[in-house]
N, C-alpha and C positions, 0 to 999 in steps of 0.2 A: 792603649794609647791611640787617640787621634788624630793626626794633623792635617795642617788645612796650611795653604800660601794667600785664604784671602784675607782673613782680620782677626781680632780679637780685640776683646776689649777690660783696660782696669780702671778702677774707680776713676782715676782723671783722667783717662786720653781712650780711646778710639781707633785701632791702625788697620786701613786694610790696604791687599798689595802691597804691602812695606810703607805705607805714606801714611802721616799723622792727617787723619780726616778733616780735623780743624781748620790746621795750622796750612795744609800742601792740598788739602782736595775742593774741600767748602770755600767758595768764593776763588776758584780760579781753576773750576774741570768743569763741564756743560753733563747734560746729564746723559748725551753722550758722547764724551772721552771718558766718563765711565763706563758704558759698552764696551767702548773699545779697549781699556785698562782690562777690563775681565776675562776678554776672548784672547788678551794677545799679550798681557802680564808685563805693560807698559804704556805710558799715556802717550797720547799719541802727536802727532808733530800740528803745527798752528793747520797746515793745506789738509791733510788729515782731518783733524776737527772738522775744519769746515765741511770737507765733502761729505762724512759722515752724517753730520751734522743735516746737510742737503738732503742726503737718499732718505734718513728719515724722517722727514719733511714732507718728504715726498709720496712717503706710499701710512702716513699716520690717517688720514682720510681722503675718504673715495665718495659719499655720499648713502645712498641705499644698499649697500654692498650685503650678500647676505649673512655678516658679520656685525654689520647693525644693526640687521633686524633681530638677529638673537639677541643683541644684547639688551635692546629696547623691548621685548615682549619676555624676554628672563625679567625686566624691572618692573614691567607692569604687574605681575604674578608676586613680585617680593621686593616693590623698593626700599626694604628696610639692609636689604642685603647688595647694595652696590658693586662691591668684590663678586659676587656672582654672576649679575648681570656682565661685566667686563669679563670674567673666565668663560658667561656660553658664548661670547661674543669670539676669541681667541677658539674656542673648541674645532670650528671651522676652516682653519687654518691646516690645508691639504693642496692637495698636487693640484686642483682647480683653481680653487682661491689663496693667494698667500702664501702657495707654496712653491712657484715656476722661478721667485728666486734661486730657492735653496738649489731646483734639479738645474739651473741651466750656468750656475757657479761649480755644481758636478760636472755636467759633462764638459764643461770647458778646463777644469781644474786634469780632468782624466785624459782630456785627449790632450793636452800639453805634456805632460807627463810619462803618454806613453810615445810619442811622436821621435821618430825615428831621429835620431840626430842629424842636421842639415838640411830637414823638410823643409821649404817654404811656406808661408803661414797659410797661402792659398792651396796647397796640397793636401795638409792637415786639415781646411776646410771642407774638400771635396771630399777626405776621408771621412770626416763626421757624417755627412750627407748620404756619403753609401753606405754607412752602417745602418743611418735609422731608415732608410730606403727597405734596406733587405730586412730588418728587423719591422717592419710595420709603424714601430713607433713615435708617435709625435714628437716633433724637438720642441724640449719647451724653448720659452722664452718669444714665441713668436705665434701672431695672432689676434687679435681683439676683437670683443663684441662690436666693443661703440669706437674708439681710437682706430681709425683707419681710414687711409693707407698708412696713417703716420702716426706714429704715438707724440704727442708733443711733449711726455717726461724725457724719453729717451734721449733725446737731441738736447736737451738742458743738461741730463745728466753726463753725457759722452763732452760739450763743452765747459760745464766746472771742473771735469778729471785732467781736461788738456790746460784750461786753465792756471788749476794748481799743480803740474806736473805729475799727475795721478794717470793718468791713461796711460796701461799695459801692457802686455800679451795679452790678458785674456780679455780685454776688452776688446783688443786689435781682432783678434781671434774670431770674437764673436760678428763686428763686423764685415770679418771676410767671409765667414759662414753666410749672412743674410746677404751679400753680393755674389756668391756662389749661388744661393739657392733663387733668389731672384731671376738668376740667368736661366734656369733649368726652370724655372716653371712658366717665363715668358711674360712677366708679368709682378705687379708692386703686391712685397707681401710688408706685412708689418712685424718689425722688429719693437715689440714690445717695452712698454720703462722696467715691466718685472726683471726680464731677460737684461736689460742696460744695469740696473739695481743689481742684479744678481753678479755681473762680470765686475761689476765698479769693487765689491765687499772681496772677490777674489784680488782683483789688483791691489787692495790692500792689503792683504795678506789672511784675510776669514777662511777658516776651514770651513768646506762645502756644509758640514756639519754644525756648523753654528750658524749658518746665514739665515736660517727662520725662525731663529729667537733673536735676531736682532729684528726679524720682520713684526713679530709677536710685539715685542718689548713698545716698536712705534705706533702700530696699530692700537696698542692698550691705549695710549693717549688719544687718540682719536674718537675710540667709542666712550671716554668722560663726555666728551660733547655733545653725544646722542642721550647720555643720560638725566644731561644738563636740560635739555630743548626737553625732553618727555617729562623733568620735575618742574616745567616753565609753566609748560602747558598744563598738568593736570588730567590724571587717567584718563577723566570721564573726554575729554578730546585729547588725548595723545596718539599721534600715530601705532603704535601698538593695538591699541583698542579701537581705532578706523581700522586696522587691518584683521584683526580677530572678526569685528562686526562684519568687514567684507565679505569674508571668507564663511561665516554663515549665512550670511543673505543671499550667497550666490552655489551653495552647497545642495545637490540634486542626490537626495537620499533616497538609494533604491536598496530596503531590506532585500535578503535572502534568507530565508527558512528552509 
């Protein structure tokens, strides 16, 4: 025997989550408060939707990201297969690109949790800092190639949570951290939108563990658009195929025997 809590379905109705799809989901859930129905086994409240709603918005496109360009040079190879194009596009989706939500909704989910009862948020802050200090490792959520000093997601994001009553610990959190860490290095570091993104999916209650398939799920909408502009254009000039031709024209082949 099976069982599942998301749906099933008989000849006339449809149920998933316990909701008639018709009649309670179609025409009155966005497509994500069902995100959030699936992570969290309840739709979610009107401030909710919306911020939700926002983060993925917010990080579905970036431009030449190199999630686009997979997906655009996976279509030129097989536009008959679109589904593929959007999964090499997803495949990419790691601790570099796509994935500094998921680690900086971790390390703030874990250091609230382990946090001595009666710490003040800034102690927990400085305790974050000395771990990754002595530990070598980079904190995510903080950093950018092109965004800097200032991410301008972040500060949208950080204003819709206060907005709607959504700003939490672990966004507080996260802010103290990048005021902490600021102080100690003397100087303006950027507190990232992945890093705002990532604390925002925590204050609403996302296990660290699912916060990069909601990343996945909006980013998939984003590269339809890339695929949209390369069936516009026509292989023979799509970018894909200026970028294959670049990349030979500019290729210095030195055999070895």
């Amino acid at each position: 025997m099976y069982t599942t809590h998301i749906g099933a379905s008989k000849p006339d109705s449809i149920n998933i989550y316990g909701y008639d799809l018709c009649t309670e989901i179609i025409g009155h859930a966005s497509l994500a408060d069902l995100v959030f129905l699936g992570a969290q086994r309840r739709l979610p409240t009107t401030n909710e939707s919306k911020l939700l709603n926002a983060l993925m918005v917010g990080i579905a496109e970036h431009g030449f990201t190199p999630s686009a360009l997979a997906t655009r040079l996976t279509w030129l190879g097989a536009p008959e297969a679109t589904q593929a194009a959007v999964a090499a596009g997803l495949l990419g989706a790691g601790s570099v690109y796509l994935g500094a939500m998921e680690l900086t909704a971790r390390f703030l989910q874990e250091a609230l949790a382990n946090a001595p009862e009666g710490q003040s948020r800034e102690e927990t802050a400085a305790g974050v800092l000395d771990a990754h200090e002595t530990s070598g490792d980079k904190l995510p959520g903080f950093g950018h190639p092109v965004h800097r000093p200032r991410d301008p997601r972040t500060a949208r994001y950080f204003e819709l949570a206060e907005e709607y009553g959504l700003l939490g610990e672990h966004a507080l959190l996260l802010q103290a951290v990048h005021v902490e860490m600021e102080r100690r290095k003397g100087r303006m570091i950027t507190l990232n939108g992945a890093g705002a993104f990532g604390a925002c999916l925590a204050d609403m209650g996302f296990d660290w563990r699912l916060v990069r398939a909601v990343v996945t799920a909006a980013r998939a909408v984003g590269l339809v658009g890339h695929i949209a502009e390369e069936s516009a254009n026509g292989t023979h000039i799509s970018t894909a195929q200026a970028l294959v031709m670049h990349v030979g024209h500019h290729t210095d082949y030195q055999p070895q025997r």
